[in-house]
C-alpha positions as CSV (number, residue, x, y, z in Angstrom):
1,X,97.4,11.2,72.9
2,X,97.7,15.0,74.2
3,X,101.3,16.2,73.8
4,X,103.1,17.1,77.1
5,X,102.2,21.0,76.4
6,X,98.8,20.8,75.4
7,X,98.1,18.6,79.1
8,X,100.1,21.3,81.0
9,X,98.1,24.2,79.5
10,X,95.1,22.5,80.2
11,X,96.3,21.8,84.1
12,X,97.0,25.7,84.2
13,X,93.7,27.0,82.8
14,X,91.8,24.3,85.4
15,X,93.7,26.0,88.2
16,X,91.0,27.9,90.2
17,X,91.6,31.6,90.6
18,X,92.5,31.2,94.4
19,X,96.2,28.9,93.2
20,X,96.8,32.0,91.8
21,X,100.0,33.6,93.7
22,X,101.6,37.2,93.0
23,X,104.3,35.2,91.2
24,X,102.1,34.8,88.3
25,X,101.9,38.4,87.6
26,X,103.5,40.2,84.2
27,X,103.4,43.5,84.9
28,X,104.0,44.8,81.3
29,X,105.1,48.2,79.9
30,X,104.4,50.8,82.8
31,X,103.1,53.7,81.2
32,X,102.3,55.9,84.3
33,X,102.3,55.7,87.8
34,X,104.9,53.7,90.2
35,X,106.8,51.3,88.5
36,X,107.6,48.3,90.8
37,X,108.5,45.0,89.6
38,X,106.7,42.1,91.2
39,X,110.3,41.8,93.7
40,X,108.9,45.4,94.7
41,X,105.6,44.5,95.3
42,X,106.6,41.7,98.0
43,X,104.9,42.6,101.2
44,X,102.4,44.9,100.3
45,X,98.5,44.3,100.1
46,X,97.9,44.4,95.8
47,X,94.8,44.5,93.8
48,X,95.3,43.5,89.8
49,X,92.7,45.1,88.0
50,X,92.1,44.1,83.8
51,X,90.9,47.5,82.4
52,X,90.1,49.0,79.3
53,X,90.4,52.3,77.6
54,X,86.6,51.4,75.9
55,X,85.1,50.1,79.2
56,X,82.5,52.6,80.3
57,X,82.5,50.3,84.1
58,X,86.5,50.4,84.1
59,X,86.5,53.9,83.8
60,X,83.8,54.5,86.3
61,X,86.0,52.1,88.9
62,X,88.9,54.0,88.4
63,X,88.6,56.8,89.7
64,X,87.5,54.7,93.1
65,X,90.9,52.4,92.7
66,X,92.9,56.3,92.7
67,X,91.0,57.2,95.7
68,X,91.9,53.8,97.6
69,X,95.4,54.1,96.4
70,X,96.0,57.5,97.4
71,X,94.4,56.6,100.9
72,X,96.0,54.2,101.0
73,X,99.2,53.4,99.8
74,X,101.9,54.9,102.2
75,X,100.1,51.9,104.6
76,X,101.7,49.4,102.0
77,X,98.7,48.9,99.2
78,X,100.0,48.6,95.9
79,X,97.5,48.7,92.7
80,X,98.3,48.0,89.2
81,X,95.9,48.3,86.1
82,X,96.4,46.0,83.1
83,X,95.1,47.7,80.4
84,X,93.4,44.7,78.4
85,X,92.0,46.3,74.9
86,X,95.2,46.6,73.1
87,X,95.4,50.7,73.2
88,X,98.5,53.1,72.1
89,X,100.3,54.1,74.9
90,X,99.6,57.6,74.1
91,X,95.4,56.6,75.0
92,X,96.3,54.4,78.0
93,X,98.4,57.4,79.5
94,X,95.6,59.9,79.0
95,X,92.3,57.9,79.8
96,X,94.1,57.2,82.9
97,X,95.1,60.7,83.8
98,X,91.6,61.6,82.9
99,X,90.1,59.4,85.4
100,X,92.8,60.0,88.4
101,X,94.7,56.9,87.3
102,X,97.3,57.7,89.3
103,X,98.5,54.0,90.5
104,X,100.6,51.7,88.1
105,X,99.3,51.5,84.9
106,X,100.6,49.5,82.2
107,X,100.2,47.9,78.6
108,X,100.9,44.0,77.8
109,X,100.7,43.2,81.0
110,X,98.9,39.8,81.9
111,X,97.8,37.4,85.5
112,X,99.1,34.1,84.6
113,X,96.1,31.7,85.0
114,X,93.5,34.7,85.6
115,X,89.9,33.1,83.9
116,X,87.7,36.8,84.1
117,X,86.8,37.3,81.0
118,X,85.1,40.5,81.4
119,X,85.9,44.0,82.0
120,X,86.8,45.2,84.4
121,X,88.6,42.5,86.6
122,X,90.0,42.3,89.6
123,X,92.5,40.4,91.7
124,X,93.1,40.9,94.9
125,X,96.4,39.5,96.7
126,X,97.4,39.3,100.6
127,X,100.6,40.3,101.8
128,X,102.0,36.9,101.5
129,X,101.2,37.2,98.2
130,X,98.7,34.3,97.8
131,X,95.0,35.1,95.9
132,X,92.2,36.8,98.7
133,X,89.5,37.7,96.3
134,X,88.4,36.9,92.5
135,X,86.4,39.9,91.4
136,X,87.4,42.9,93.2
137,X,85.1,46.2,93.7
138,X,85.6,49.3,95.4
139,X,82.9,49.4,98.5
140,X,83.3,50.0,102.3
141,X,83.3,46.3,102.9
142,X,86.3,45.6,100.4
143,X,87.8,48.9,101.9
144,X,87.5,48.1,105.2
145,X,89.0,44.1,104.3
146,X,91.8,46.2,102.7
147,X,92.3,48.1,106.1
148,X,92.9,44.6,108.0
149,X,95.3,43.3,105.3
150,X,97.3,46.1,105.9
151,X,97.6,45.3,109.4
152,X,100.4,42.2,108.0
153,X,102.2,45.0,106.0
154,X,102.9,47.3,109.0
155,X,104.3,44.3,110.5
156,X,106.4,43.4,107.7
157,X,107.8,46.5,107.6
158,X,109.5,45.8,110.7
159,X,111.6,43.0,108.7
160,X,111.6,39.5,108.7
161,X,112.8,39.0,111.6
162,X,113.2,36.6,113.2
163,X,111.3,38.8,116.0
164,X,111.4,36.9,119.7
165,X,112.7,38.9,122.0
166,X,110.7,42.6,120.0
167,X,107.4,39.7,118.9
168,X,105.2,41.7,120.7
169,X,106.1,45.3,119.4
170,X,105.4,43.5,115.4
171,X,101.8,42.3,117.0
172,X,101.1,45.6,118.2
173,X,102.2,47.3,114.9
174,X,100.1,44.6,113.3
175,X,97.0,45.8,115.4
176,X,97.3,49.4,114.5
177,X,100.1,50.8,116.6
178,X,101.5,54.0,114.9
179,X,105.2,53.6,113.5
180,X,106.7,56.3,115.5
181,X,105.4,55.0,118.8
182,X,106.8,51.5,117.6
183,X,110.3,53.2,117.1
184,X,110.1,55.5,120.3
185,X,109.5,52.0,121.9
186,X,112.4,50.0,120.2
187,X,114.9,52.6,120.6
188,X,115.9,52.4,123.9
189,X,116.4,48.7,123.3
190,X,119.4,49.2,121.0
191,X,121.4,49.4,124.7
192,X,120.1,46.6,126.3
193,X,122.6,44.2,128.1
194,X,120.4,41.0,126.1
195,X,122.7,40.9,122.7
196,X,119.8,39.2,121.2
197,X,117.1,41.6,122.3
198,X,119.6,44.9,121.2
199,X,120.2,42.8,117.7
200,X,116.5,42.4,116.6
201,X,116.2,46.2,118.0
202,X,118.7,47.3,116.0
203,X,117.1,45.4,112.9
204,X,113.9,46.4,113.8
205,X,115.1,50.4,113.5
206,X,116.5,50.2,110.6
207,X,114.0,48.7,108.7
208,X,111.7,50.6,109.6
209,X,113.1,53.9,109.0
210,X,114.4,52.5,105.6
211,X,110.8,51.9,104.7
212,X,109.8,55.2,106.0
213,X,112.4,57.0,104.2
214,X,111.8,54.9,101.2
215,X,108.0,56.5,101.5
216,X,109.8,60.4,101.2
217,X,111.6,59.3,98.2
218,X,108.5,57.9,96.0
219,X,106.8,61.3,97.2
220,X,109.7,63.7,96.3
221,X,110.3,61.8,93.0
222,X,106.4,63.2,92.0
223,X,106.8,66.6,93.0
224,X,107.1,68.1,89.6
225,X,104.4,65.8,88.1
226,X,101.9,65.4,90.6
227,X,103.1,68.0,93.5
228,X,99.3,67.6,95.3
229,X,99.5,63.6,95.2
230,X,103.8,64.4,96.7
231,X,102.2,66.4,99.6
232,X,99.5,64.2,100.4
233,X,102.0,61.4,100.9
234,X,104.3,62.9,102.8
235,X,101.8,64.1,105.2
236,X,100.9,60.5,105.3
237,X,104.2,59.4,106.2
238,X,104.3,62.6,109.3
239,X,101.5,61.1,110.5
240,X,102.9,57.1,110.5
241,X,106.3,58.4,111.8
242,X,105.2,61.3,114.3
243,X,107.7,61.7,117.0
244,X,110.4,59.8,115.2
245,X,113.1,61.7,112.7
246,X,111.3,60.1,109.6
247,X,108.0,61.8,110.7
248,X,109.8,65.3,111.4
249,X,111.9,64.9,107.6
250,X,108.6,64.1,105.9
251,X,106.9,67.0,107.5
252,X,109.7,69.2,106.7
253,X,109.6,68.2,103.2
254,X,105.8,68.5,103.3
255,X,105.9,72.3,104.7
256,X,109.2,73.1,102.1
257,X,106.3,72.3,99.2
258,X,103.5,73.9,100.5
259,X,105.9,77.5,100.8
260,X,105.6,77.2,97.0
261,X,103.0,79.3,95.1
262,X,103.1,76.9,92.1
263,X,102.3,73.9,94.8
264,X,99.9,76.1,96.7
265,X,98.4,76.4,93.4
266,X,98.0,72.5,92.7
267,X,96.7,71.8,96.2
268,X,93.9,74.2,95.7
269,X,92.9,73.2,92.4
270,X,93.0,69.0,93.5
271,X,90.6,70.0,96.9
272,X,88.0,71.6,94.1
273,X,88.8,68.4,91.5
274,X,88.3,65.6,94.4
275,X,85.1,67.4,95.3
276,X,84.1,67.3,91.2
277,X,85.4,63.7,90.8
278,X,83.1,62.8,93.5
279,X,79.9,64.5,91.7
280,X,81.2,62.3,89.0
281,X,81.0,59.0,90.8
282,X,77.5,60.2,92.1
283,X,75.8,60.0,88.5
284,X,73.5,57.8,88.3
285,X,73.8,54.2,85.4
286,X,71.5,53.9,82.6
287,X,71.5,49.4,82.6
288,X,74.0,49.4,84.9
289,X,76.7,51.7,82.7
290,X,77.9,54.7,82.9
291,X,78.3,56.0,79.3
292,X,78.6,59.8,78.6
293,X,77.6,59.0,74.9
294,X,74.5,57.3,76.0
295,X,71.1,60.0,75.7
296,X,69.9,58.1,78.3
297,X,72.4,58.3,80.4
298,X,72.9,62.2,79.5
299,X,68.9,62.6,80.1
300,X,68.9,61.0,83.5
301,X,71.8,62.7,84.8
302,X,70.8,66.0,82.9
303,X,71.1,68.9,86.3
304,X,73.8,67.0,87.6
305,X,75.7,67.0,84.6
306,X,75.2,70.7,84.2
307,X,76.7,71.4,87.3
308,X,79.5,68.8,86.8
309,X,80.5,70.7,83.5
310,X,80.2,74.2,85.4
311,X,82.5,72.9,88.4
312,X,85.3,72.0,85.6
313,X,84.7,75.0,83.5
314,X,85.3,76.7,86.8
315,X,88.2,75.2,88.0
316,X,89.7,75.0,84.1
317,X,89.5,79.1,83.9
318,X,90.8,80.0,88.0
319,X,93.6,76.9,87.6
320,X,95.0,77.0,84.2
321,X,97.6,74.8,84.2
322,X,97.8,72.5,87.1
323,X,97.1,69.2,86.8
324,X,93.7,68.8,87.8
325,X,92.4,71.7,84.8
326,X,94.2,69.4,82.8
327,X,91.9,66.3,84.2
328,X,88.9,68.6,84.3
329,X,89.5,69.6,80.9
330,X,89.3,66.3,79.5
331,X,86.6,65.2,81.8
332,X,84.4,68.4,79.6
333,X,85.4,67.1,76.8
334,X,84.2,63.5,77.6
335,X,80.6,64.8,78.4
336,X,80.5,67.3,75.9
């Protein structure tokens, strides 16, 4: 007869991927990026990905994952690579810089009842925090599911409520309504004669200028290690909040960075590495791969990769010292 524990660990590897809940996640060792515990990550659209720092296809979808992240995570996405091949910190840091890792990356980490068995991997879980997809890639259909997910987080960050009275203002944030027009809408309420209605006004208020401000904090806290990636999300934030005191301290913040040369400097030199990291996406697979130690791979993409080389070169020599030379840089060094 099957001891108790065998049975049980049977039970959990028949569990199809969908019984799989946020719950199950490890995180791991976060070597770079935001760390957030799994508390952290409640409420917030999250795609798992298994990676590798030897997985020619992870490191081609990464620099797709960075790009959905940076789009997209003042909204309330959240993405977190597991990196799966057992690498130093040290290499997990830097492959990941190379490729614009700039979400949660960690070591050790591990999906409790995940069955992909190939790299890469991904998960994708709903705001709830239940399983929405086995097998995530970035294309505009997954973008664009990712876009109606987020419609539950911009709800949520009104609170949990109970909402009766202010139902319809989380419906309407749900459908799209900017932040700041929610607030402009809510705040008079805070004086209404209904004690119930001025209750889940105030509620609402607070929470979401606590998320909002929240938002300014992450953003300032990478100013020194990622001052392009700080303004981008603080413009983000204006935009949400526009017309509301969050929006008008996030732009403030936003314009206080951009005054500064060494910023000014970063901002220019992450417009010419997006514009490089997209030539980069554009090469074309040899069976399906993209590996820059391949000849055939080299042979196909032969101008283009001249031209890729040249653009880093380029950006290397006229922005020494910023972040994305220091990407470029490695990038070279990759094809070379």
């Amino acid at each position: 007869m099957l001891k108790p524990f065998i049975l049980a660990l049977l039970a959990t590897l028949a569990l199809p991927a969908f019984a799989m809940t946020l719950k199950d996640l490890q995180p791991g060792k976060t070597i770079s990026g935001p760390k957030l515990t799994v508390d952290e990550m409640k409420g917030k659209v999250v795609i798992v990905m298994y990676w590798g720092t030897n997985c020619p296809p992870c490191l081609a979808e990464m620099p797709k994952l960075a790009a959905l992240f940076k789009k997209y995570e003042s909204e309330g996405l959240h993405i977190i690579g597991l990196e799966a091949q057992a690498s130093s910190d040290e290499v997990t840091k830097s492959t990941a810089s190379a490729r614009g890792g700039i979400y949660q990356i960690t070591t050790g980490g591990r999906l409790n009842g995940s069955t992909g068995n190939t790299l890469p991997h991904g998960y994708l879980f709903d705001a709830a925090g239940n399983m929405a997809e086995d097998g995530v890639h970035v294309t505009p259909a997954f973008e664009s599911k990712i876009k109606e997910m987020l419609k539950d987080v911009a709800g949520n960050a009104a609170g949990p409520g109970p909402y009766k009275k202010l139902a319809n203002i989380v419906s309407q944030l749900k459908a799209g309504m900017p932040i700041g027009t929610a607030l402009k809408t809510v705040a008079p309420k805070l004086q209404s004669k209904d004690a119930d209605e001025a209750a889940e006004a105030k509620m609402m208020v607070e929470s979401l200028r606590s998320s909002g401000t929240t938002s300014i904090d992450r953003a300032l806290a990478l100013k020194s290690e990622d001052p392009a990636n700080a303004v981008a999300k603080l413009d983000k934030v204006a935009l949400q909040y526009a017309g509301d005191e969050v929006g008008t301290k996030a732009k403030s913040e936003s314009d206080t960075l951009k005054k500064d040369p060494t910023v000014k400097k970063e901002l220019e030199a992450d417009a010419l590495w997006q514009k490089l990291q997209a030539m980069n996406d554009a090469l074309k697979p040899v069976r399906g791969v993209k590996n820059p130690k391949d000849e055939a791979f080299r042979k196909q993409n032969l101008p283009a990769l001249s031209a890729l080389i040249a653009g880093c070169t380029q950006l290397t020599t006229k922005y020494a010292g910023t972040k994305a030379a220091t990407e470029a840089q490695t990038l070279v060094d990759e094809y070379k």
